[in-house]
N, C-alpha and C positions, 0 to 999 in steps of 0.2 A: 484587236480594236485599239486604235490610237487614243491618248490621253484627251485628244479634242474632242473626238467621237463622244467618248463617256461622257463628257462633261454637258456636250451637245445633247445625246439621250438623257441624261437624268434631267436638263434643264426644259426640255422638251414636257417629261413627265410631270414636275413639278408647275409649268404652268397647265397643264390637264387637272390636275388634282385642284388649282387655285380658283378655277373655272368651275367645278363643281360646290367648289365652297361657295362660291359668290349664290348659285341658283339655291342654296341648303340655307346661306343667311336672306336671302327674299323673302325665304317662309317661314323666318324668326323674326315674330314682331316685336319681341324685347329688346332686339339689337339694334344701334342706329343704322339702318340701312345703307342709308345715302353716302355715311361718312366710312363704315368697314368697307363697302363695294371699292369707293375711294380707294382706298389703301392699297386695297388687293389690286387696283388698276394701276398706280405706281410699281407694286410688285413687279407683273407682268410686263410692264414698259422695261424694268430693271432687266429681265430674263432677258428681252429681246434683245437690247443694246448691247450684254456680253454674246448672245449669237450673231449681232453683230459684226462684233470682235475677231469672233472665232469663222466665220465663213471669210473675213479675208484672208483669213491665214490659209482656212481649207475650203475652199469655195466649194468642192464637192459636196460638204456637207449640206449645204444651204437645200436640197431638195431632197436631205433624209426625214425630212418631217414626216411625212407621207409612211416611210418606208418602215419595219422591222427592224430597230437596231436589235 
């Protein structure tokens, strides 16, 4: 597995997991919703732009999302 691969999978992973946080803070009415959803939607804009990045280098990757890294 190439160093972009990895990078690619973990950053894949981590917006899954960020995804589910967002649905976990919905049903926390202590939190400010509006403003952590926020956050976390920068976050995931951040992920995309470096797989961005990395699919011009390795364009293959761009349709591992789907797949079993």
């Amino acid at each position: 597995m190439t160093l972009l691969k990895t990078i690619n999978s973990e950053l894949n992973q981590a917006a899954i997991i960020l995804d589910q946080i967002t649905h976990k803070i919905q049903m926390a009415p202590e939190l400010d919703n509006k403003e952590n959803i926020l956050l976390i939607a920068q976050a995931m804009s951040n992920i995309f732009l470096i797989q961005k990045n990395i699919y011009e280098h390795c364009p293959e990757l761009k349709n591992s999302l789907s797949q079993n890294d």
